[in-house]
C-alpha positions in Angstrom: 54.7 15.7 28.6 53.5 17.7 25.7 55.5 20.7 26.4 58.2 18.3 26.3 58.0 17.0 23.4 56.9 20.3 21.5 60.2 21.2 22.8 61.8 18.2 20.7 60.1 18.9 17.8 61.5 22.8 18.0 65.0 21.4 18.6 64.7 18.9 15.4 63.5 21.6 13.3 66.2 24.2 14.3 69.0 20.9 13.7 67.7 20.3 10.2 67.3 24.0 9.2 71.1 25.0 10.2 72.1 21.2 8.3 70.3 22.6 5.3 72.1 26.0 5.4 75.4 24.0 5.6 75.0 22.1 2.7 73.8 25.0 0.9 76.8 26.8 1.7 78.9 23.6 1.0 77.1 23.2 -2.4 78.1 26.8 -3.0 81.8 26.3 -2.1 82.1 23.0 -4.3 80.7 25.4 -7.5 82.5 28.0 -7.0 86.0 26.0 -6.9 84.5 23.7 -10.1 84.3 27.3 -11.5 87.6 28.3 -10.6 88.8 25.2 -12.4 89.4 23.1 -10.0 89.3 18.8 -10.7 86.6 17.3 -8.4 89.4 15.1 -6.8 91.4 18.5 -5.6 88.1 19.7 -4.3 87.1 16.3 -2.2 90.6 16.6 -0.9 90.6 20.0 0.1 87.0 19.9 1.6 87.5 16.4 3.0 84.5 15.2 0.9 84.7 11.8 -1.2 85.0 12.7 -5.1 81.3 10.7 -5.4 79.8 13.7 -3.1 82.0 16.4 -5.2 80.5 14.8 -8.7 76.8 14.3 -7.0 76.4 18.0 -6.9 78.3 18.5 -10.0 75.8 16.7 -12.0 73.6 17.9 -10.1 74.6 21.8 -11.2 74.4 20.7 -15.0 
């Protein structure tokens, strides 16, 4: 039982570390195409985000 669930635990870790990296690199995309002028409407479009996440880590960046 506790192998088992030491097993879960790895699992859960290895899940929230690769969602992390994700939205890293999503954060990272979002910037770079603020940077490269793009309106936070043309970025939520393109990524398939809603313009609330876009501005979140907008304001979050200044």
């Amino acid at each position: 039982m506790c192998k088992a669930l030491e097993e879960l635990k790895n699992e859960g870790v290895s899940e929230g570390m690769e969602k992390g990296m994700e939205k890293g690199m999503e954060r990272g995309k979002i910037l770079a195409r603020y940077e490269d002028g793009m309106a936070p409407e043309e970025i939520a479009q393109k990524m398939g985000l809603t313009v609330e996440q876009v501005e979140l880590v907008l304001k979050e960046y200044n």
